[in-house]
N, C-alpha and C positions, 0 to 999 in steps of 0.2 A: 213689546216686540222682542224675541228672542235674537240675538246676532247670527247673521249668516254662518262666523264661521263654528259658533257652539250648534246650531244645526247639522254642518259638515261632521262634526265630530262626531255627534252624538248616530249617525249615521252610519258612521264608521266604525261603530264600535258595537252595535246592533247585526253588523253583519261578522262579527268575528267568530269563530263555532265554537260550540259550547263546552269544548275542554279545556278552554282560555276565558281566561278574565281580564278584566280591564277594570284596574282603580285607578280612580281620578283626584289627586290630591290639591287643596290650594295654597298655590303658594304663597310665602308669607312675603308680608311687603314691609316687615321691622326691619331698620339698618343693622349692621352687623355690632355690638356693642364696641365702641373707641376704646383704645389701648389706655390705662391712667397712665400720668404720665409720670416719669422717677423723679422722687425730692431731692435737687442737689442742696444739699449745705456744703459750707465752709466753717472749720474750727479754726481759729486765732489764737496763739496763743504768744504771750509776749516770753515765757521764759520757761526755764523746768518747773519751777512751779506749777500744779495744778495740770501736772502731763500725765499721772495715773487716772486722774477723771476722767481728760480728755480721752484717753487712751478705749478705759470702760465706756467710755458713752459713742466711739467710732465703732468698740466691737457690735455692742446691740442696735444704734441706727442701721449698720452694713447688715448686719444679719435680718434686718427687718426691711430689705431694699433700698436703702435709702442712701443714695449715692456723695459720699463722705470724704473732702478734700481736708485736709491739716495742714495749716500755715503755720510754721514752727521753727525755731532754730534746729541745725543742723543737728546739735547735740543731746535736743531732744528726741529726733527720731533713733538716735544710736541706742538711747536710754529704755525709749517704750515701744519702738516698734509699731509706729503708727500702722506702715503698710504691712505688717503683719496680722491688724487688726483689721485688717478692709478697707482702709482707707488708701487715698493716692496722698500723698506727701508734697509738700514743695516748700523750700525754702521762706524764711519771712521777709524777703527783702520785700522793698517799696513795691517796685515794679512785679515781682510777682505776685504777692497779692493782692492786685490790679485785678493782674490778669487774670486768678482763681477767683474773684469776685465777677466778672464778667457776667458765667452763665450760671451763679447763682440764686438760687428760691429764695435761700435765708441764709444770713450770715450771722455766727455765734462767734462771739469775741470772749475770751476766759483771763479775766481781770482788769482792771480800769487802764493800762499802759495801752494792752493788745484792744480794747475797746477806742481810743482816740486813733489810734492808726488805721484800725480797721474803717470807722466813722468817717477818715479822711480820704479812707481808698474807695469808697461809698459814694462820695459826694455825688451831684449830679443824678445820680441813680436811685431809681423807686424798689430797691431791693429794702426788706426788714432788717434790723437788727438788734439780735440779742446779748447784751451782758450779761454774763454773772462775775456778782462781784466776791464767790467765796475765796476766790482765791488774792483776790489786789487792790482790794476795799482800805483804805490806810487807815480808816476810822479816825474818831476824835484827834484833834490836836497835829494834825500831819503835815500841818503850814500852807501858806496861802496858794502855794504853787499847784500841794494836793487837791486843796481846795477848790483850784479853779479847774482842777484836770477831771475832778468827780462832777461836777455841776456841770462841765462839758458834754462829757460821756453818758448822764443820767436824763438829758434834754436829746438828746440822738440820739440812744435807743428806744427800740418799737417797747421791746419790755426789757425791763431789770427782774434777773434772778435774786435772790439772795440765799444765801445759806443757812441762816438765821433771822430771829425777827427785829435783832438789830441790826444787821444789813440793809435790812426791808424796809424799816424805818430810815436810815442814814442816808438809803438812794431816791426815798421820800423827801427828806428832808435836802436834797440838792437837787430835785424839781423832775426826776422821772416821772414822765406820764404815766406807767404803768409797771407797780414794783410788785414781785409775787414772792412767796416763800417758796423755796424749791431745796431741802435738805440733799445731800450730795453723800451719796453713799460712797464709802471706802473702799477697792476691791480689797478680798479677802488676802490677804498675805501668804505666801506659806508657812511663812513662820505661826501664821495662826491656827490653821489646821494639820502641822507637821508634828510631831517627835523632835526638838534639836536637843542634843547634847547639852545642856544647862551648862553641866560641871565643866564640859570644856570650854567653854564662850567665856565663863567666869575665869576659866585657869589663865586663855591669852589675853584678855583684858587686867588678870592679876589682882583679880577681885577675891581668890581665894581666903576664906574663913573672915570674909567681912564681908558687910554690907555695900550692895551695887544699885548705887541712884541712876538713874539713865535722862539723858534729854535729847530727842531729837528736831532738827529744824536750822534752817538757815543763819549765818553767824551773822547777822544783823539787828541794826537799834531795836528793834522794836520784839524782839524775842526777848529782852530781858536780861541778859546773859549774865551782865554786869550787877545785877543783882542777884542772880542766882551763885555769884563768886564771893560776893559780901555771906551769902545764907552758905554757901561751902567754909567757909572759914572759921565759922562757930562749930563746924560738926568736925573740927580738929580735936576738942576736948571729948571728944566721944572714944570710948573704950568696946568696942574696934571701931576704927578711923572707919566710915565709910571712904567707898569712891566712887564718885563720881564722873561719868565718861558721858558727853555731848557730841552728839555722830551730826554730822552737817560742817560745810565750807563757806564760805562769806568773806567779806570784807574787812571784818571785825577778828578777826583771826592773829594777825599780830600783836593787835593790843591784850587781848585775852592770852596768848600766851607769855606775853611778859610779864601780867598780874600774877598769873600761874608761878612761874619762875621765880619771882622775886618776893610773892606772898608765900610760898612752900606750900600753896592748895593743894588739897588731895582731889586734883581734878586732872581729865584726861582728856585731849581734844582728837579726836577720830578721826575725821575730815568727811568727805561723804562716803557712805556705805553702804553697800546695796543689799545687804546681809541686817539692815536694821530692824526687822520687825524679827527676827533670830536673838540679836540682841539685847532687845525691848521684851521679848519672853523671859529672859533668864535673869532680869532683876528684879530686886525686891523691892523697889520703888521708882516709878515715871513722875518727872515733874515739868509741867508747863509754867515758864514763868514769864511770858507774854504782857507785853503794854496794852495789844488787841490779839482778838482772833474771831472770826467768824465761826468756824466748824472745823476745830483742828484736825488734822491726819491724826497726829500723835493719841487727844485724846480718844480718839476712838480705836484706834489700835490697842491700844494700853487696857479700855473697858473690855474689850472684845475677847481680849486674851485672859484677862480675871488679873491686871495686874494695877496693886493701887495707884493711884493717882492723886498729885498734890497738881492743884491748880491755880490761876491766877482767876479772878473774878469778874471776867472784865468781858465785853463784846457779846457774843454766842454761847462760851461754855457753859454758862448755869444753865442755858436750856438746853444744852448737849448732856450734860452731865448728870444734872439732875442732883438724887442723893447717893451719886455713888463714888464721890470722891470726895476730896477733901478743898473745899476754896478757902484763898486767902484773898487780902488785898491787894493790888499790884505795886510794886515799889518797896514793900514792905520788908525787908532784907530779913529780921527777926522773927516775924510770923510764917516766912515759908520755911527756915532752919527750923524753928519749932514743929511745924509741923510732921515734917520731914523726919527729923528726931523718934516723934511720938510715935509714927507708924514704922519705925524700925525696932522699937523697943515694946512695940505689944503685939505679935503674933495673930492673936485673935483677931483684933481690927483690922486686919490685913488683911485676915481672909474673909470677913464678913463682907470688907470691900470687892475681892475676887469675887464673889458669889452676886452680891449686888451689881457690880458692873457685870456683868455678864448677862443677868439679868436686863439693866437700863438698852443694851447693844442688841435684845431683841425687837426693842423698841421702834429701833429706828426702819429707813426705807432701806428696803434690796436696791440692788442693782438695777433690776429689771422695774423697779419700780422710778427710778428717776429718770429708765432712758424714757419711759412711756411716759413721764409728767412732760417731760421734753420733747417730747415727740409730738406730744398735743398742742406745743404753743408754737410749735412749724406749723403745724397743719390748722391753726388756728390763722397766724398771722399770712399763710398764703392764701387759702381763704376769702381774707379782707380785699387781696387783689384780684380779685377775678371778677 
């Protein structure tokens, strides 16, 4: 039986004249498609440390919608400009982020300090969370306090980053349920793809017609430092004195200058510089001389640019590195002066290394390729909640 009122109609439309038409369309009974909805995260971060990562990975989530809070000390946003990158910003006290944790998706804690606070600001709540430990992983031998503060943080998060496959192993071996390699690309510096003035960098640093060793990174135990001033005071018998200048500020800073002072080292202490990858172009040799390091800044700046590199052998860098610098043992005051030595006194090796590292730094991941590995383990771990 046809409906009364499709009769009426179809009546009514038999009687219209024939210089008019009548189409009859049916309409669709599909709901109109739901809006998705925006991914908030939260970045954590306990210090400057690990704020150029943070920094590249707020520019590419923002740019890809993905709505980006940074819990940061105050000094860190002066330094990288979070909310320049897309992100909203707010302070790291307790109580804020609390409150930036509230209507969070996922929360990304960047280093094992900013991971316990963050865990703690968590509690209660079915929000994920992710560490990475490239940046505050204390590795081997860190004491029992480290200790206890890594197995905390490794058991409370959803997943552990790591920057290396010894991170990956280390946050395994302190009972993360879920530990992935995730390599942390470097932004590109300017100093890396600029023109700087060499002759001049070397003139105000007073490096003229010698050799310029460079070390950058935080003036603390576990850089080395104190062995890298043992391995500076064998390369006083060299004819020209190298010099040696270390750009970075720390705690360690007084003691290091009065070894400086009172041993006559041909060493210089910078303090922080924001002109260091300017720097780090204009010498003739980078030296890492680290107790750990997951995925140095340094050494990848240093490959990137073609500038040799003497390293410690310890944590990440043999797999950062590859064959294109030079490893020593860590601790070893004599083997890193020697090395040091050797690639200031053979030209050739120096640039076979320039060409080789330059080469290994294609190797590694873009940018764009760590915001997207990161990006899929949001969108993985929100996922699990729905």
């Amino acid at each position: 039986m046809v409906p009364e009122r499709a009769y009426g109609l179809a009546f009514w439309a038999t009687s219209l004249p024939p210089s008019l038409t009548l189409e009859l369309r049916p309409v669709s009974s599909s709901p109109a498609p739901l809006p998705v909805p925006v991914l908030r995260t939260v970045q954590v971060l306990g210090g400057a440390s690990g704020g150029a990562h943070v920094r590249s990975l707020a520019t590419g989530l923002a740019a890809r919608g993905v709505r980006v809070t940074v819990c940061a000390p105050v000094e860190a946003e002066g330094e990288y400009d979070f909310t320049g990158a897309g992100a909203r910003f707010t302070p790291d006290a307790v109580s804020a982020l609390r409150a930036a944790c509230v209507e969070a998706d996922v929360v990304h804690a960047h280093g094992v300090r900013a991971g316990m606070r963050a865990a703690l600001a968590l509690r209660g709540r079915r929000v994920p969370l992710v560490v990475s430990w490239h940046t505050g992983g204390h590795g081997p031998g860190g004491g029992r306090l480290s200790l206890l503060l890594e197995r905390y943080v490794a058991r409370a998060a959803a997943v552990v980053l790591g920057g290396s496959s010894a991170q990956v192993d280390l946050a395994r071996l302190r009972g993360a349920r879920d530990a992935r390699l995730a390599a942390v690309a470097v932004p590109v510096s300017s100093g890396s793809s600029g023109a700087p003035d060499h002759g001049k960098v070397r003139a105000e640093l007073g490096a003229i017609g010698r050799p310029l060793v460079i070390a950058v990174g935080s003036l603390v135990a576990r850089r080395g430092y104190s062995v890298l001033l043992d391995a500076a005071r064998e390369w006083r018998t060299l004819d020209p004195m190298p010099l040696l200048v270390i750009a970075g500020e720390g705690p360690l800073r007084a003691e290091l200058a009065r070894r400086i002072q009172a041993e006559s080292l041909p060493v210089r202490l910078l303090g922080r510089r924001r002109d260091a990858a300017g720097l780090l172009a204009a010498a003739d040799v980078a030296v890492l001389p680290s107790r750990w390091e997951a995925r140095s800044p340094l050494a990848q700046e240093a490959l990137r640019m073609g500038v040799p590199l003497v390293a410690t052998a310890v944590g990440g860098v043999p797999e950062l590195v590859g064959e294109a610098g030079v490893l020593v043992p860590y601790g070893d005051a004599g083997a890193l002066a020697s090395a040091v030595a050797g690639l200031l006194g053979d030209p050739g090796r120096r640039g076979a290394l320039a060409l080789a590292g330059r080469a290994q730094a294609m190797t590694w991941p873009s940018e764009d390729d760590t915001v997207a590995q990161v990006l899929s383990v949001y969108d993985e771990l929100t996922l699990r909640r729905r």
